[in-house]
TIGU-677264 format. One record per residue (C-alpha): residue number from 0; residue in one letter; x, y, z. Coordinates in nm, 4 decimals. Layout:
<atoms>
NUM,a,X,Y,Z .
...
</atoms>
This chain:
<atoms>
0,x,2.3340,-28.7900,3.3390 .
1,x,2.0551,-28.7709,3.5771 .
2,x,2.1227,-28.5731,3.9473 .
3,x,1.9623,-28.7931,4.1918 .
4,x,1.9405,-28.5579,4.4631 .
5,x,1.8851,-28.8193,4.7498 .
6,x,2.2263,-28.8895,4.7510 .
7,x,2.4869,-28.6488,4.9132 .
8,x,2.7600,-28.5489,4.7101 .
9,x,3.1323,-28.6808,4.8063 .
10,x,3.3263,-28.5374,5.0839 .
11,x,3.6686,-28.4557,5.0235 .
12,x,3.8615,-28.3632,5.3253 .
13,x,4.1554,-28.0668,5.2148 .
14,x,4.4678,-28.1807,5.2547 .
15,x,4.6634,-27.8785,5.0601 .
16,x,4.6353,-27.6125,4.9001 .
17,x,4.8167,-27.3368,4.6744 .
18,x,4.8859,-26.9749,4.6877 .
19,x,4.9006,-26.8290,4.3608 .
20,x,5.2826,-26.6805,4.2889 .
21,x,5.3063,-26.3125,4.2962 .
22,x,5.5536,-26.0398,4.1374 .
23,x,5.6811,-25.7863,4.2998 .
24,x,5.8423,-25.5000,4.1177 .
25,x,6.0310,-25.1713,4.1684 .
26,x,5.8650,-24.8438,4.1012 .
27,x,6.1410,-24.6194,4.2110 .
28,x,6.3614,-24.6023,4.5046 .
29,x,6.2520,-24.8762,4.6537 .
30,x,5.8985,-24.8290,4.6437 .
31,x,5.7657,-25.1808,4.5462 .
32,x,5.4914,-25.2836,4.3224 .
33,x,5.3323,-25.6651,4.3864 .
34,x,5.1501,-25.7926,4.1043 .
35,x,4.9026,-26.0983,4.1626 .
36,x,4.7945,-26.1705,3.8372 .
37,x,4.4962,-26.4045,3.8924 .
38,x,4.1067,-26.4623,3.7363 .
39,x,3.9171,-26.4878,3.4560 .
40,x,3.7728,-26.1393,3.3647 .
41,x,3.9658,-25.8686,3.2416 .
42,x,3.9152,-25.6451,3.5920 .
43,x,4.1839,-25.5471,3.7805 .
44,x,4.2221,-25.3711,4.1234 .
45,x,4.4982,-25.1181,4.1911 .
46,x,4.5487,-25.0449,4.5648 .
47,x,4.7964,-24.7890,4.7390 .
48,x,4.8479,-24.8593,5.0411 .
49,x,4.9896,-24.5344,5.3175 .
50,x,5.0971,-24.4946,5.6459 .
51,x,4.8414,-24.2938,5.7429 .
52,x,4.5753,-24.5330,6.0171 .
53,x,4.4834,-24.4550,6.3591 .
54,x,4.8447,-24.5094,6.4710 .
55,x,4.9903,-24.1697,6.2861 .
56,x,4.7384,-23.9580,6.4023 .
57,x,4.7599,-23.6368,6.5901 .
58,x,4.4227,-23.5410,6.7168 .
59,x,4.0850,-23.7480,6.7135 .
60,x,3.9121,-23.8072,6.3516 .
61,x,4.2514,-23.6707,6.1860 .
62,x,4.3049,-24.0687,6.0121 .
63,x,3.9305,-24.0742,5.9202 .
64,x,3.8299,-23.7514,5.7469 .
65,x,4.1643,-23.7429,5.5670 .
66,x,4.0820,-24.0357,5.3961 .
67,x,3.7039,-23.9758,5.3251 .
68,x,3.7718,-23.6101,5.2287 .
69,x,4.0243,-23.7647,4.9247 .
70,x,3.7265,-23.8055,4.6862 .
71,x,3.5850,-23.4498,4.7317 .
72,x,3.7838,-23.3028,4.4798 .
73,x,4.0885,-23.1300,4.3149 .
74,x,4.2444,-22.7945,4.2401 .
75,x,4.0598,-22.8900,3.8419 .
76,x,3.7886,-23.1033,3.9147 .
77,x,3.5256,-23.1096,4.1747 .
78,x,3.3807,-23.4224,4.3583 .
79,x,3.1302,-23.4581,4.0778 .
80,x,3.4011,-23.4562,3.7930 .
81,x,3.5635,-23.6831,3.9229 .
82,x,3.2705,-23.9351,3.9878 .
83,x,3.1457,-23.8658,3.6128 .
84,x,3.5062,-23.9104,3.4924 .
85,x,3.5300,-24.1923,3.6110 .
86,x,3.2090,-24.3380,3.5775 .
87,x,3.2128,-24.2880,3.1711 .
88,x,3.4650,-24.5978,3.1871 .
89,x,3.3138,-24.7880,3.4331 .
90,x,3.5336,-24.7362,3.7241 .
91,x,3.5493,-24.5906,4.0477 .
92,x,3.7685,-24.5421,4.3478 .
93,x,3.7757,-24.5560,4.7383 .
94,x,3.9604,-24.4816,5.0476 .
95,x,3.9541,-24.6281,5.3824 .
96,x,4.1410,-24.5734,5.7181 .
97,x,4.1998,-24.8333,5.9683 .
98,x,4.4060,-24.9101,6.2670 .
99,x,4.7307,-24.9517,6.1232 .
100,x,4.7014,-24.7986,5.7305 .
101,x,4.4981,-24.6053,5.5052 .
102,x,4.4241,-24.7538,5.1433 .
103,x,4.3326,-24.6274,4.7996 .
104,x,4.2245,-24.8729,4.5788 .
105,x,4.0989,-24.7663,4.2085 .
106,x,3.9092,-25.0813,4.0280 .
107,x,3.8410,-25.0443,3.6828 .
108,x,3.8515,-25.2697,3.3521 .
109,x,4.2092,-25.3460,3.2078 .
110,x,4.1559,-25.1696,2.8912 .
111,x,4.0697,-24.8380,3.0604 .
112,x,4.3461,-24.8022,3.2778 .
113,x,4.5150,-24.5495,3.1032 .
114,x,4.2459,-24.3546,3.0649 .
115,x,4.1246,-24.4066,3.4086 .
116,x,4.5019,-24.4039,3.6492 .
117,x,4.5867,-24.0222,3.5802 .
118,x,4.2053,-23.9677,3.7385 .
119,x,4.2868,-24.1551,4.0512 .
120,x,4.6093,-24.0142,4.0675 .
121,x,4.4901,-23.6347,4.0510 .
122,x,4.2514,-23.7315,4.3178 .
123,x,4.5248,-23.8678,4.5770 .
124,x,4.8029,-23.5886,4.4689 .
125,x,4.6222,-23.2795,4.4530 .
126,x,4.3585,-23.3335,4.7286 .
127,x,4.2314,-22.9951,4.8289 .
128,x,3.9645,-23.1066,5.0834 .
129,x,3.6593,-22.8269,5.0345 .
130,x,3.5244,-22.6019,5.2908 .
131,x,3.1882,-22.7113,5.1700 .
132,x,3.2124,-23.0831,5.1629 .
133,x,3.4370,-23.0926,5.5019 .
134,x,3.1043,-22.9361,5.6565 .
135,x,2.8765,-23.1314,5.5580 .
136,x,3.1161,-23.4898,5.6353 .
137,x,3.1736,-23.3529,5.9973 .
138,x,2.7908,-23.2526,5.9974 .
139,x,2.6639,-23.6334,5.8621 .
140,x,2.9544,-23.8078,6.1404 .
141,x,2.8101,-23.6290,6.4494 .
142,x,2.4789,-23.7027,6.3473 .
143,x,2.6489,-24.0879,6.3174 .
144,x,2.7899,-24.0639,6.6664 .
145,x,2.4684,-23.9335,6.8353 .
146,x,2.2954,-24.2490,6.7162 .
147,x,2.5968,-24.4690,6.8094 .
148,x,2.5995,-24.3179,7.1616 .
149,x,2.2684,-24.4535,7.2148 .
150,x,2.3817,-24.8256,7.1684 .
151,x,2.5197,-25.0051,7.4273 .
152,x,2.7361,-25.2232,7.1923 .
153,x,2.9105,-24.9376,7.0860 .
154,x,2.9387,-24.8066,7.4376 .
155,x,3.0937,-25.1136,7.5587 .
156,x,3.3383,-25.1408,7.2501 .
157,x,3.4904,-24.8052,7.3053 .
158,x,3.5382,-24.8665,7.6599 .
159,x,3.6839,-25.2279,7.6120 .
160,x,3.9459,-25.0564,7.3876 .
161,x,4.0184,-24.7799,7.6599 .
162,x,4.0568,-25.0560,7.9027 .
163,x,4.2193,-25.3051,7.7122 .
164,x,4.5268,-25.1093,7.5295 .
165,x,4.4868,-24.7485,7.7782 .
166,x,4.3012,-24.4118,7.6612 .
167,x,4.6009,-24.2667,7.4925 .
168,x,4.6512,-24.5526,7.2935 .
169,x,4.5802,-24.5401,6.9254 .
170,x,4.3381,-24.8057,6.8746 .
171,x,4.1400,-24.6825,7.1656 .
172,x,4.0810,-24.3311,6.9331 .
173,x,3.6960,-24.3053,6.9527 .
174,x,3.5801,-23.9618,6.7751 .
175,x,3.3613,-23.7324,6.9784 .
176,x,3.1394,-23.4458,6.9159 .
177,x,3.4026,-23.1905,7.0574 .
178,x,3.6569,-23.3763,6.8036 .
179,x,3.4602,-23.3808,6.4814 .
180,x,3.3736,-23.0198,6.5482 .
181,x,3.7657,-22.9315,6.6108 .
182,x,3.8272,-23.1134,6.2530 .
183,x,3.9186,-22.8024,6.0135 .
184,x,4.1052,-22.7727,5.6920 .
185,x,4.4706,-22.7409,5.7554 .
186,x,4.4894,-22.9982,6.0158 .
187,x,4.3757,-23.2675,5.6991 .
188,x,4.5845,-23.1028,5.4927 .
189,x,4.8971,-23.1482,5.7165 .
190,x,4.7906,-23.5254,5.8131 .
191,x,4.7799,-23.5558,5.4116 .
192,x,5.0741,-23.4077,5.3487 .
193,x,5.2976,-23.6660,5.6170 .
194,x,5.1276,-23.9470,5.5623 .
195,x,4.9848,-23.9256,5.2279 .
196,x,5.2258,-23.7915,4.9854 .
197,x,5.4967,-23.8593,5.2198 .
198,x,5.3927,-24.1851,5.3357 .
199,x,5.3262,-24.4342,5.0440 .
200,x,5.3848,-24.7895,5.1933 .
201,x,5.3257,-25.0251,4.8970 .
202,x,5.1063,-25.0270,4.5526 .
203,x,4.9158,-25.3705,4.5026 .
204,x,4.7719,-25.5018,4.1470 .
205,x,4.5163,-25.7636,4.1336 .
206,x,4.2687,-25.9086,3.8341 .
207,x,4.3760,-26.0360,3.4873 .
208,x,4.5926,-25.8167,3.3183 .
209,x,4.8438,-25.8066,3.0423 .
210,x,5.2381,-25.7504,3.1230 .
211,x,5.2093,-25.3843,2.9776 .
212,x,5.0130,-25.3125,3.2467 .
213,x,5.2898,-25.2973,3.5204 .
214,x,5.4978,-25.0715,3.3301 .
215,x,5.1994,-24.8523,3.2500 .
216,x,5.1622,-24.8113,3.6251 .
217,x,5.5139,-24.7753,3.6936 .
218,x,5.5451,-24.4932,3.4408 .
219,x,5.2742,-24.3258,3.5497 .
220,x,5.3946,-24.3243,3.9502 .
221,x,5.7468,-24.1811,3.8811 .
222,x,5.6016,-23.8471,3.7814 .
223,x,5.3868,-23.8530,4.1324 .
224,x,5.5468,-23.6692,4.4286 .
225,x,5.4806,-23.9719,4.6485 .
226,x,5.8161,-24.0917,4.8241 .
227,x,5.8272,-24.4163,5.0437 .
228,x,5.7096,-24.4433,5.3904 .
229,x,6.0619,-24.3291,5.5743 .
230,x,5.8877,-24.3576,5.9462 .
231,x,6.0218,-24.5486,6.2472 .
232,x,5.7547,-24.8461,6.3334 .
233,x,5.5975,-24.7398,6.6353 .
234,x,5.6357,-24.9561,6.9393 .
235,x,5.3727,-24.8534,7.1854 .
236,x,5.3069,-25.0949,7.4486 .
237,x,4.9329,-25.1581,7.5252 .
238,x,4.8363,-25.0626,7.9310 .
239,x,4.5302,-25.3102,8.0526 .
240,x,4.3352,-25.1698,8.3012 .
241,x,4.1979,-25.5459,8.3904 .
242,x,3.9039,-25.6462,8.6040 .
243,x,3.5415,-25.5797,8.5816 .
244,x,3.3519,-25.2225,8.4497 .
245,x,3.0168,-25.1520,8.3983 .
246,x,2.8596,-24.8702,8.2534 .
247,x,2.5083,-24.7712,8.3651 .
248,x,2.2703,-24.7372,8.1243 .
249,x,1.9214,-24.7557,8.3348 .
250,x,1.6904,-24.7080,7.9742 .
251,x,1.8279,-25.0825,7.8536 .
252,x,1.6739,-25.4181,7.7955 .
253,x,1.9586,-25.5703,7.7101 .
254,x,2.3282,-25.5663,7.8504 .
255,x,2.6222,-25.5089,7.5933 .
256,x,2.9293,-25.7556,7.7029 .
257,x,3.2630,-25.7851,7.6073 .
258,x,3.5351,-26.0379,7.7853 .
259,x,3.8947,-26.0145,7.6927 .
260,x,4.2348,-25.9885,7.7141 .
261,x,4.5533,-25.8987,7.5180 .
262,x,4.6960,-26.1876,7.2640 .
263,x,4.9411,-26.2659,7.0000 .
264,x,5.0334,-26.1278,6.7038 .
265,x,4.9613,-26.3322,6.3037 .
266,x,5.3246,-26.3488,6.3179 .
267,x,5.3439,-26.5442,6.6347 .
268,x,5.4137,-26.9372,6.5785 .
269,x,5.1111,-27.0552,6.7295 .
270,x,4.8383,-26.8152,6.6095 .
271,x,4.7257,-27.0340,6.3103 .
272,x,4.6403,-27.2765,6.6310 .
273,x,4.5233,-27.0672,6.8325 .
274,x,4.2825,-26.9431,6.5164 .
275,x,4.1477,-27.2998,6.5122 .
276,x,4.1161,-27.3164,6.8824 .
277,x,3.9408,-27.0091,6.8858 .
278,x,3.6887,-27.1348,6.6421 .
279,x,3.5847,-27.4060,6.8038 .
280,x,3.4931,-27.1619,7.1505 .
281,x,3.3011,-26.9247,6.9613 .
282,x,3.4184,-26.8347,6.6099 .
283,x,3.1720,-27.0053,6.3829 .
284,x,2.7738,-27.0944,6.4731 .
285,x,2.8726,-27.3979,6.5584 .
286,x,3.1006,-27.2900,6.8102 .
287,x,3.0278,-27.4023,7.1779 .
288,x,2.9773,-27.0816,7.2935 .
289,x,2.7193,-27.0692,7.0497 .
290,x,2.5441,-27.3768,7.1353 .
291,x,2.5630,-27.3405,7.4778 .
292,x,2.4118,-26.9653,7.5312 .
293,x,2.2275,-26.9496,7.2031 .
294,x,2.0794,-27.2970,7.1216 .
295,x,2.0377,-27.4635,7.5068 .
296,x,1.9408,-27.1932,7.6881 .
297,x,1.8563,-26.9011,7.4586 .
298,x,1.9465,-26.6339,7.6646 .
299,x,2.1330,-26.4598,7.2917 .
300,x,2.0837,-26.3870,6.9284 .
301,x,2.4292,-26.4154,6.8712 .
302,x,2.7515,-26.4688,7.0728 .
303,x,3.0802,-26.5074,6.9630 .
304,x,3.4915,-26.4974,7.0076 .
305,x,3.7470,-26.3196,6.7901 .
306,x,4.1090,-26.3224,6.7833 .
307,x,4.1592,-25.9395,6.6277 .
308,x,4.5529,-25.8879,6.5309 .
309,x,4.7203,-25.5806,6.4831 .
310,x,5.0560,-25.4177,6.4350 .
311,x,5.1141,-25.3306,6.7539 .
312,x,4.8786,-25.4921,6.9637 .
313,x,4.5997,-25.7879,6.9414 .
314,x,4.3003,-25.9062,7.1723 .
315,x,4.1320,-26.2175,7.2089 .
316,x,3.7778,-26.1154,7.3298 .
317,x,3.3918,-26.2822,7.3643 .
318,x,3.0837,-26.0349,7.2360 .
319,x,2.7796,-26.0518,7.2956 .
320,x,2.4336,-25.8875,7.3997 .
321,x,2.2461,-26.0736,7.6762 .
322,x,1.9196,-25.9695,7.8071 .
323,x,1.9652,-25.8079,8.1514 .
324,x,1.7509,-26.0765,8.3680 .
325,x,1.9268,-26.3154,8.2204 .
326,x,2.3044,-26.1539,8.2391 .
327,x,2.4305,-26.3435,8.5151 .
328,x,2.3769,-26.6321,8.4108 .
329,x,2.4860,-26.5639,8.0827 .
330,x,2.8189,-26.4467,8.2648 .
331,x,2.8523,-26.7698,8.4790 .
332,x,2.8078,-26.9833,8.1233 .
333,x,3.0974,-26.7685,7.9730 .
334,x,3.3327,-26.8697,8.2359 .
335,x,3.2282,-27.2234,8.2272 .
336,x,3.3042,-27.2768,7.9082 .
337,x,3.6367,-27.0934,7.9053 .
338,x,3.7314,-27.3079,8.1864 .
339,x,3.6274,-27.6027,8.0359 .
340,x,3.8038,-27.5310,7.7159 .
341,x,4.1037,-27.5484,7.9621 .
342,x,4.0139,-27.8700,8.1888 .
343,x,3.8770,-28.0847,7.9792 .
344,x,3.9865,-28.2531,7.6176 .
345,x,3.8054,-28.1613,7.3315 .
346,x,3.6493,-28.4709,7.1773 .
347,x,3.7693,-28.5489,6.8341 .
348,x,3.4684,-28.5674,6.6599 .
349,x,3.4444,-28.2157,6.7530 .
350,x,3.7868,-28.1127,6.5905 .
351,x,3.7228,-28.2679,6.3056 .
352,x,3.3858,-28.0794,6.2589 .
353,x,3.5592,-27.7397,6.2963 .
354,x,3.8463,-27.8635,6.1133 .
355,x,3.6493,-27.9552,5.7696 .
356,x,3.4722,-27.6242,5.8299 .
357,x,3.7321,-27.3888,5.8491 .
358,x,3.9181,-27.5799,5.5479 .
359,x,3.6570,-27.4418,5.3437 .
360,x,3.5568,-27.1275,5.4637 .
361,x,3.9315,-27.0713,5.4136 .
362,x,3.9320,-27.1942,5.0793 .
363,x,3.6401,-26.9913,4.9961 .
364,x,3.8196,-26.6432,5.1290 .
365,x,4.0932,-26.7324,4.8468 .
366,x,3.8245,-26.7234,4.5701 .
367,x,3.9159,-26.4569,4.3117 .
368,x,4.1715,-26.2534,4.3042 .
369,x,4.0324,-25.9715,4.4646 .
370,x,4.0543,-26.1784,4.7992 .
371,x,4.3587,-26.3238,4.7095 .
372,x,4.4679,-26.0033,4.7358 .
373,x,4.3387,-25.9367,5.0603 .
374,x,4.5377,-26.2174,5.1733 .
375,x,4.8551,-26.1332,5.0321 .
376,x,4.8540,-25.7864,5.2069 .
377,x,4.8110,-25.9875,5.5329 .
378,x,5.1437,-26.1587,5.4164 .
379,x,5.2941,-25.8101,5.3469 .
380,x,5.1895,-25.6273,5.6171 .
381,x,5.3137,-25.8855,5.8424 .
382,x,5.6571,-25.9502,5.6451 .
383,x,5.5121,-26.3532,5.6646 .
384,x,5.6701,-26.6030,5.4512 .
385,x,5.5025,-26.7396,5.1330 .
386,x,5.4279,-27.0660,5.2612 .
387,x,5.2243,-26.9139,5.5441 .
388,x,4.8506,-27.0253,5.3866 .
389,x,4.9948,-27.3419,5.2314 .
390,x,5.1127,-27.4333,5.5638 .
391,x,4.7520,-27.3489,5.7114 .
392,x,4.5959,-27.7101,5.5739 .
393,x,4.9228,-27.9091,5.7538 .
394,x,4.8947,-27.7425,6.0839 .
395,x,4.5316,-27.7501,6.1116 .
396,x,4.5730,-28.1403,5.9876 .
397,x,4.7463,-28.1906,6.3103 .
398,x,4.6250,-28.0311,6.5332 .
399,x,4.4892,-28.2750,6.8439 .
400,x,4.2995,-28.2337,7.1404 .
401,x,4.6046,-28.2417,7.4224 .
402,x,4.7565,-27.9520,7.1885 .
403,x,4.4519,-27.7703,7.1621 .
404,x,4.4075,-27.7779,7.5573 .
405,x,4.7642,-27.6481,7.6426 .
406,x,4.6557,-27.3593,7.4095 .
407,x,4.3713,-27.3229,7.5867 .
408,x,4.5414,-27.3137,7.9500 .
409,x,4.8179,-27.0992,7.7870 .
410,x,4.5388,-26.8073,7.6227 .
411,x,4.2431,-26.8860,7.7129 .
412,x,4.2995,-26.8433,8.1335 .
413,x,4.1373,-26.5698,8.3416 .
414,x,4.4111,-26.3985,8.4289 .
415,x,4.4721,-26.0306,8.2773 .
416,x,4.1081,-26.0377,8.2119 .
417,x,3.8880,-25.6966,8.0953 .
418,x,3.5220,-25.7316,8.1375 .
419,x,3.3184,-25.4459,7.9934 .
420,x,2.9132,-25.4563,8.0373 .
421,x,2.6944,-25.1671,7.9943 .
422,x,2.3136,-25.1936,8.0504 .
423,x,2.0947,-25.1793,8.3714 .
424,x,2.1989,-25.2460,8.7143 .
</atoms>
């Protein structure tokens, strides 16, 4: 058969879809293992995942060197071993802090595993974070920061976070020179020590893999000093210092902005909703906010809205960077369209649009299992039921426009706002 290309292929609007099922299974004292056995090649992913973000730290930077310092060696191998170890079977390992964890994740092929796991698990038990290596990470971050300091996006993002949640807040923990520099030895050591090997949340298997596989893992974690995150959840409420800030920067062409205010959780009824709504203001390019600033009156590159969730605390905010003749205006367009998000209905042409677009980019973020699994630590993290991404195509099916509006009045209002621009006066 002959592909006549002047004919568009057929649309098929989503009307469900499927999660895969996952497994979960016990490693010891309640530590759990969940098993998402999904794909076609025999890779699998193995992440740990530890109570050790933003939110348990002590001093600035503690979360973030901890976790890049975990590949730079053991008591028996140095940073390089461990690379080459690994490397011989194809695999490798990385660690990454965030906000509210820390995760470990090991990928190699299934038929290495055992030859592979006791290397990744020597690496996150026996850490011994070198003198050298420390030295030259805190070296290669200030260096990192200087540059950052210079950018007026970054300056306005790390004062909309001060503003937004409060200074003392976790997710407003911005490293500084003074702070790198203060970063030494023992205080990694004690952040590993609490967090790490006293602070294992959850392991997470993904890929195609054979049942002997889970009991391979299982065996191998028992003999691990690890024992189960045993910390209260912290409840620290966020404190807004709304209204309008600017930063002076006199040496800038363009202005860095940032407009927003505190919102709801992923576990909140309406969030799904307010995703959708959210994407039609400025979440995908061809978002309003996007056609309005960008396309009509090109005073951007690039605008857009975010909803970013957390565990204890979210924000709803607008980003963009505007050149400075042309901020006010850009400012003044902002606010129109938030307040005609509000006042006026969206037209359903429109809805449906954003609608057939974010079926797919959604179904596209659940291709392979690797970002299956990305999803289903949303669903753990959040304790969220099963039928939470299933229930994504019916609620976004229904959605209409006088729904969409009251969300709009009911999140999308001025009130509590936190404006942060930094540029020229």
């Amino acid at each position: 058969m002959i592909l006549d290309r002047n004919i568009a292929p057929a649309f098929h609007a989503v009307k469900s879809l499927n999660f895969p099922d996952y497994h979960t299974y016990e490693v010891r004292d309640g530590l759990l293992l969940y098993g998402l056995n999904a794909g076609t090649q025999e890779v699998i992913r193995l992440d740990l995942i530890f109570n050790a973000g933003l939110i348990k730290q002590i001093s600035l930077a503690q979360s973030a060197f901890t976790a890049s310092m975990l590949s730079e060696g053991t008591s028996h191998k140095s940073a390089k071993d461990l690379a080459e170890a690994l490397d011989y079977y194809g695999s490798y390992f990385q660690t990454r802090n965030n906000a509210d964890d820390a995760v470990a994740t090991l990928y190699c092929l299934e038929k290495h595993l055992s030859k592979c796991l006791p290397l990744f698990i020597e690496a996150l038990t026996d850490s011994i974070f070198p003198e050298k290596e420390l030295q030259i990470q805190k070296k290669n971050s200030i260096q990192k920061l200087m540059v950052n300091e210079k950018k007026n996006s970054y300056l306005c993002k790390k004062s909309y976070y001060a503003n937004m949640y409060g200074k003392e807040h976790p997710y407003s923990s911005f490293s500084t020179k003074e702070s790198i520099e203060a970063v030494n030895r023992e205080s990694l050591q004690s952040f590993y020590s609490s967090n790490y090997i006293l602070g294992l949340k959850y392991l997470m298997i993904s890929g195609k893999y054979k049942d002997e596989i889970i009991n391979q893992i299982i065996e191998e974690m028992r003999s691990t000093p690890f024992q189960l995150d045993s910390s209260e959840n912290l409840d620290i409420q966020g404190k807004s210092n709304q209204g309008k800030h600017f930063i002076e920067k006199n040496d800038s062409v363009q202005s860095a902005i940032r407009i927003g205010k505190q919102s709801i959780s992923r576990s909140h009824p309406e969030f799904r909703k307010l995703q959708f709504l959210n994407l039609i203001f400025g979440g995908y390019f061809g978002s309003r906010l996007m056609k309005n600033i960008r396309e009509d009156k090109g005073l951007t590159y690039g605008i857009y809205s975010v909803i970013e969730p957390n565990l204890i605390g979210s924000s709803w905010y607008i980003d963009s960077d505007i050149n400075t003749k042309n901020r006010s205006l850009g400012l003044e367009e902002i606010y129109k369209e938030m307040a005609k998000i509000r006042e006026e209905l969206i037209p359903e042409a429109e809805i449906e649009t954003a609608r057939n677009y974010y079926l797919g980019s959604f179904l596209r973020s659940l291709d392979g299992p690797f970002s299956l699994a990305d999803r289903l630590k949303i669903l753990i993290d959040y304790k969220l039921p099963n039928t939470y991404y299933p229930e994504f195509v019916e609620i976004l099916n229904s959605l209409g426009a006088k729904e969409l509006q009251e969300l709009a009045q009911k999140y999308f209002s001025e009130q509590n706002i936190v404006e942060v621009i930094v540029g020229k006066k």
